[in-house]
N, C-alpha and C positions, 0 to 999 in steps of 0.2 A: 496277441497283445501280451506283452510281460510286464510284469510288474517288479519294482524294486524292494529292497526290505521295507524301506521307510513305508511304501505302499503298502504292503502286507503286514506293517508295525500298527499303521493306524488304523486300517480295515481291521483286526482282531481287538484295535482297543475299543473304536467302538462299537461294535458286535457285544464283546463280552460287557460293557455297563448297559447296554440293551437286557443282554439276557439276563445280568445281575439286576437290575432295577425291575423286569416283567416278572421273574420267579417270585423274587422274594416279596413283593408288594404283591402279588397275589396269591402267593403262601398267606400272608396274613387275612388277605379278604376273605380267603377259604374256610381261617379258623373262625374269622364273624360271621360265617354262616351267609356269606354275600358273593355273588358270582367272581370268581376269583379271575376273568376276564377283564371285570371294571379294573380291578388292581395291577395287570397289565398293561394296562392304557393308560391308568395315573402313573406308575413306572414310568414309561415313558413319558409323562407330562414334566414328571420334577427335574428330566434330563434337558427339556426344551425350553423357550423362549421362556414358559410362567415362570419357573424357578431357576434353574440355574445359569438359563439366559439372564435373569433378571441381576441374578449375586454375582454372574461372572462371565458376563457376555463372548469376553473377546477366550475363553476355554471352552465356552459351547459352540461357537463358532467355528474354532479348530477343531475341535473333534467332529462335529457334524459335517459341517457344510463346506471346508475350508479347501480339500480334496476333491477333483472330480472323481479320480478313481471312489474314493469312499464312500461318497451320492451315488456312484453306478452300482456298484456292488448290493449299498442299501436296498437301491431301488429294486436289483435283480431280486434280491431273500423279500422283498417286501411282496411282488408280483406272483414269486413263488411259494409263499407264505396264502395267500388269500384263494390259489388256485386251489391249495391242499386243502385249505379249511372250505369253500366252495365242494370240493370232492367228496371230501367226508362227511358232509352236511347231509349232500346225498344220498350217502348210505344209512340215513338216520328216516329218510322220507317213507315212510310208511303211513297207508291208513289202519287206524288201530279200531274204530266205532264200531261196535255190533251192530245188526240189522237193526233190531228197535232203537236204536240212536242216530242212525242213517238221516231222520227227517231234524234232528233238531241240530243235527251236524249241517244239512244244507241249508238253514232257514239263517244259524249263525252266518255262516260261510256268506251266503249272496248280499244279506241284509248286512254283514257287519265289515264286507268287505266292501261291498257296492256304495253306502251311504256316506263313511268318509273317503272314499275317495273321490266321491262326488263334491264333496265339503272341499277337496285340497285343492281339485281344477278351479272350483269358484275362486278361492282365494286367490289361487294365483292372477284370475282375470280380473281381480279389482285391486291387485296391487301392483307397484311400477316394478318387476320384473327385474330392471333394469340395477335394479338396487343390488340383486343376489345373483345377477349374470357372472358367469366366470368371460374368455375371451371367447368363448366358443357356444355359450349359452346364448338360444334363441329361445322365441313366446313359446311354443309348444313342448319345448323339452321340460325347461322351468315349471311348466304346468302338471308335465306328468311325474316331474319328482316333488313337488309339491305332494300329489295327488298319494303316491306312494308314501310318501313318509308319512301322513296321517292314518293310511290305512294299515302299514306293515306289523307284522306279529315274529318274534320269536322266537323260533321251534328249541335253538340249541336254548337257549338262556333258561325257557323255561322248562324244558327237560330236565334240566342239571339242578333249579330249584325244585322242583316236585320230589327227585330221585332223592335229595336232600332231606327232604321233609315225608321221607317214605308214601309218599302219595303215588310212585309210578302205575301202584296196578289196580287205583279204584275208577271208579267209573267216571269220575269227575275229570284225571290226566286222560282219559281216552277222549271224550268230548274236545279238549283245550289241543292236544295233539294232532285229532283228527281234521280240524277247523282251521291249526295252524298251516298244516300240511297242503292243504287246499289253496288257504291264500298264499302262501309265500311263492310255489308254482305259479299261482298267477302274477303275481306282482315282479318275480325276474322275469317272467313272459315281457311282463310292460318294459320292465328296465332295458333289458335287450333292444327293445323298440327303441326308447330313448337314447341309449346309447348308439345304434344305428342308425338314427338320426341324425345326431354330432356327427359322427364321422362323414354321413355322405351328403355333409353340409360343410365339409370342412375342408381345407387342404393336403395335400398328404394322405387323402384316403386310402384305403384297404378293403381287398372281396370285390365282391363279385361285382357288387352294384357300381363302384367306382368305375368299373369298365364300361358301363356309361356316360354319355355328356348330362344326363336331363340334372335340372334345378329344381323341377314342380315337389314341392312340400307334399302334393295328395300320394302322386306316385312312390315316394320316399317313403311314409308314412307305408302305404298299401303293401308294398315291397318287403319292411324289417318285422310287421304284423304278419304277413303270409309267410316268412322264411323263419322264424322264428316259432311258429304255430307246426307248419312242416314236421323240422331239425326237432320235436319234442313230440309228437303224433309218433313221426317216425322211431325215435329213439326208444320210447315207451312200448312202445307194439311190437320191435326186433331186437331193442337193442339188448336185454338180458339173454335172451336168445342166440343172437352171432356172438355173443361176452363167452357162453356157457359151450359153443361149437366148437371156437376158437381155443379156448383153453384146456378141452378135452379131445384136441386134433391128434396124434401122435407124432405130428409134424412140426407141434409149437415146440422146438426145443426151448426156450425162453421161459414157459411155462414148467417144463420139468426141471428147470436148472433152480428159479426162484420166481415163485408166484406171485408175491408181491413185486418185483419187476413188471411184469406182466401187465400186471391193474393199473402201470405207471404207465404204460403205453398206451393201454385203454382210454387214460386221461388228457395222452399229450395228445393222441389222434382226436378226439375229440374234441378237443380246444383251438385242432388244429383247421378240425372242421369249421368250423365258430368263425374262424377268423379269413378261411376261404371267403364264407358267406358273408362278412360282414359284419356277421353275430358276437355281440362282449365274449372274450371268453373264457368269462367265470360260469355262463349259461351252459356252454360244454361240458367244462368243469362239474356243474352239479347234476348233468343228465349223464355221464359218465357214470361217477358215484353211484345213482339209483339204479342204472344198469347193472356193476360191477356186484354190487352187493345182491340184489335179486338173482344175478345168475347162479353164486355163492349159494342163493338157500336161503338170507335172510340174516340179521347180528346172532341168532343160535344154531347155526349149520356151526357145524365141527370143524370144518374146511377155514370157517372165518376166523378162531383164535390165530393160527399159524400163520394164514396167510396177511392180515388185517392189521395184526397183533407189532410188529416191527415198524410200519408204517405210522401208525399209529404215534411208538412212543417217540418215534425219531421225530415226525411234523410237529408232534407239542410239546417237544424237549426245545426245537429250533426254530424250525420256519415261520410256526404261526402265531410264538410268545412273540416273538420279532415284528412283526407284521402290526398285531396289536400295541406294541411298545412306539411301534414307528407313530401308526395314528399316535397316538400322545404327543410324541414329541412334535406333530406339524400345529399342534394344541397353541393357542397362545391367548389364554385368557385374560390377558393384562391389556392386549390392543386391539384384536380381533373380535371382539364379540360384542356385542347388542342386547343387554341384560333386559332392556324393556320387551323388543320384536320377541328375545326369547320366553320372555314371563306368558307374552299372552299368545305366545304363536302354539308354547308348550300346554296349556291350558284349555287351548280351542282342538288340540289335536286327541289328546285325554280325554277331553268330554264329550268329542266326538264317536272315539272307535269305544268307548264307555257304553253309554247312551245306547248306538247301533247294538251293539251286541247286549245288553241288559236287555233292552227292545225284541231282539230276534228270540234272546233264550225263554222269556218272557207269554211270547206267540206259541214256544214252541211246548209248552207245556212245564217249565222248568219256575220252582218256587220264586219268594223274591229274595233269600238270601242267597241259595244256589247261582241266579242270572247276577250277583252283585259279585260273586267268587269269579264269574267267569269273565263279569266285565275287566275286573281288575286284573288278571292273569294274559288275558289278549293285550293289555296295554303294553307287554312288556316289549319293548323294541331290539333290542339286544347288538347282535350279530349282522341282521340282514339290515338296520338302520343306521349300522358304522358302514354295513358295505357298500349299501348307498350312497351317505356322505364319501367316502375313498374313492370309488371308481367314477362319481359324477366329478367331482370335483379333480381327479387326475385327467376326467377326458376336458376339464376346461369348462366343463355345462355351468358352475356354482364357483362363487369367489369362497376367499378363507373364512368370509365372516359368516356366510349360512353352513359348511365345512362346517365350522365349529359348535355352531346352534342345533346340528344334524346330531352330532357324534353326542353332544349334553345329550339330548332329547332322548337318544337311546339309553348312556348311562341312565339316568334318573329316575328312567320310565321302569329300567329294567330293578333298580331299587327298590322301589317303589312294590312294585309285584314280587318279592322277595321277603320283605319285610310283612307286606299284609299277608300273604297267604303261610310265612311264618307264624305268625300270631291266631290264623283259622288252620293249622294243621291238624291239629284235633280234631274238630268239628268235621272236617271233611273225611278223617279215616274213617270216621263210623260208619259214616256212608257207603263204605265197600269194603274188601278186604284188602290190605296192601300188607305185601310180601316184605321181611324187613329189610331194608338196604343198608350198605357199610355206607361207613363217611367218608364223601371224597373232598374234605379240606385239601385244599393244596394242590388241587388236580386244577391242568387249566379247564376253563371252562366255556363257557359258548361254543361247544363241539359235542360232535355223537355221543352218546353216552357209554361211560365205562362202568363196567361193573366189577370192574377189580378193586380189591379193596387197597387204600389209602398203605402207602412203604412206609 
């Protein structure tokens, strides 16, 4: 396919107000001390339908939408934007909890991951479903993204506030880390389900399972739950292992030439597997990461500045400010949203995963301002609650208006546990020792953590 100039005139223009509206509005959120992600996705917001759709429709329309080349292209940096931040997510998955912390890490973990997400299936079965269906959303998909989005946590958003507030190295970030880590593995467990759902309920399907005729929802169901559980057993148990054989073969040329090459292959094969199977494959995407980085050594192996180190700043120089600016812009708070469904949808979802985990930390021996730190810090939605909203809502499972109710939920939540454990930062350094950390204003945020200090 070739493109003309004008093609390549209007694909670089709107690229570069993407990436001028994602930096700079989240340059500024960094300097208020506020995940500088949210300020990516507002970027993008002032570029779409709420704002300058609203001042000047028919130039937002051209820039954006007007183009099919220009929608392909978006859509390509936006798919490979979400794979990278998926990847790198990965390499941030670690269990961090000492042995004496092991039991109030599992006690959060089942009770505060099990109870709302038991609360989001209910809801889903006593509301009409059909309100928040996209064209491809059936009962059962709706239920388990319901189900997830009340229960989901995290890991990047609140990494990036703690590192902020020099908290990464007391015992309070090991607890919230180690519980995030737990669930969020499970809950793309689920998603994957859900999304293999959709597809081998849809037309056009992909993998393995489509080379079948069967309809039965149980077998379907049975099928993305076992291939899924598999692809992540499996990957866990070999997959740093074939990472670490493979790159120290004398046969990888690829590996001696540029090692980050290398981990990109690791990721494309593995996405590549995902999609043989049927499997979403952002799921790939994130079991790649925990492989690549485990066979690495870990974010303090030597081997990980160099090679990590370029990948790095290129995906959050471009692909994944992009990615974040894109959600914004599919934003359209003027027609799209439900200010009521959202007040009490967001409210029942808070006092839900609140509640469970104040409840578990509680059980598990933890004071009551300590379990009220923790409740509030699990609320925070972040990253894996826009990835939700994006990927449900691109496979068609959720219309624009729960999209939009999804992507708030996450901002707000992720506010929210920003601001207050702003305000408890003190209180909680006493509690351990934390190593001092630079300030990364201006860094994006909702990703692995960097410990370089701020240019």
């Amino acid at each position: 396919m070739s493109l003309t100039t004008a093609d390549v005139t209007h694909v670089l223009l709107a690229l570069t107000l993407l990436l001028l509206a994602a930096h700079a509005v989240g340059y500024v959120f960094g300097m208020l001390r506020q995940p500088p992600v949210i300020g990516e996705i507002i970027g993008g917001l002032l570029l779409g339908p709420t704002l300058l759709g609203a001042i000047a429709p028919g130039f937002s329309q051209w820039i954006f939408a007007s183009s099919k080349v220009t929608s392909s292209v978006l859509g390509a940096v936006y798919q490979i934007g979400l794979l990278l931040l998926m990847f790198l997510v990965g390499t941030e998955l670690r269990f961090r909890a000492t042995r004496g912390e092991v039991r109030t890490v599992a006690l959060i973990t089942s009770i505060g991951l099990a109870v709302p997400f038991a609360v989001g299936l209910a809801l889903a079965s006593l509301l009409d479903t059909k309100r928040f269906a996209g064209p491809a959303g059936t009962p059962v998909a709706l239920g388990l993204v319901f189900g997830i989005a009340v229960a989901v946590t995290s890991i990047p958003v609140i990494s990036r506030i703690l590192m902020d507030l020099q908290l990464l190295e007391t015992p309070f970030a090991r607890l919230v880390l180690s519980v995030a880590v737990l669930e969020d593995v499970a809950l793309y467990v689920v998603l994957a389900v859900v999304l293999g759902i959709d597809n081998g309920g849809s037309q056009g399907v992909f993998g393995l399972w489509s080379l079948g005729d069967t309809d039965d929802v149980t077998l379907t169901v049975t099928y993305y739950v076992v291939a899924s559980l598999v692809f992540l057993g499996i990957a866990l148990v070999l997959g740093a292992r074939t990472v670490f054989s493979l790159a120290n073969s004398r046969f990888n040329l690829i590996e001696r030439r540029n090692p980050t090459a290398f981990r990109l292959l690791v990721l494309f094969t593995a996405v590549l597997a995902c999609t043989g199977l049927g499997i979403n494959p952002i799921f790939g995407a994130l079991i790649a990461g925990i492989a690549c980085r485990k066979a690495d050594g870990g974010p303090e192996a030597a081997v990980s500045t160099v090679t990590w180190a370029p990948l790095k700043q290129f995906a959050q120089a471009f692909f994944i400010p992009v990615y974040f600016a894109v959600v914004g812009l599919k934003l359209d708070l003027l027609h799209n949203v439900d200010f009521v469904f959202l007040g009490w949808f967001f409210a029942l979802a808070c006092l839900t995963k609140a509640a469970s985990v104040w409840v578990a930390a509680r059980l598990a021996g933890e004071d009551r301002r300590s379990a009220v730190q923790l409740a509030v810090a699990m609320n925070a939605r972040g990253g894996p609650g826009i990835v939700l909203a994006t990927v449900t809502f691109g496979a068609g499972i959720i219309n624009q208006m729960f999209f939009t109710v999804l992507v708030l939920l996450s901002i707000v939540t992720s506010q929210i546990a920003g601001y207050w454990l702003d305000r408890s930062a003190v209180r909680l350094r006493v509690s351990g020792v934390a190593a001092p950390q630079p300030d990364p204003a201006g860094r994006p945020a909702d990703l692995p953590l960097q410990k370089h200090p701020r240019a």
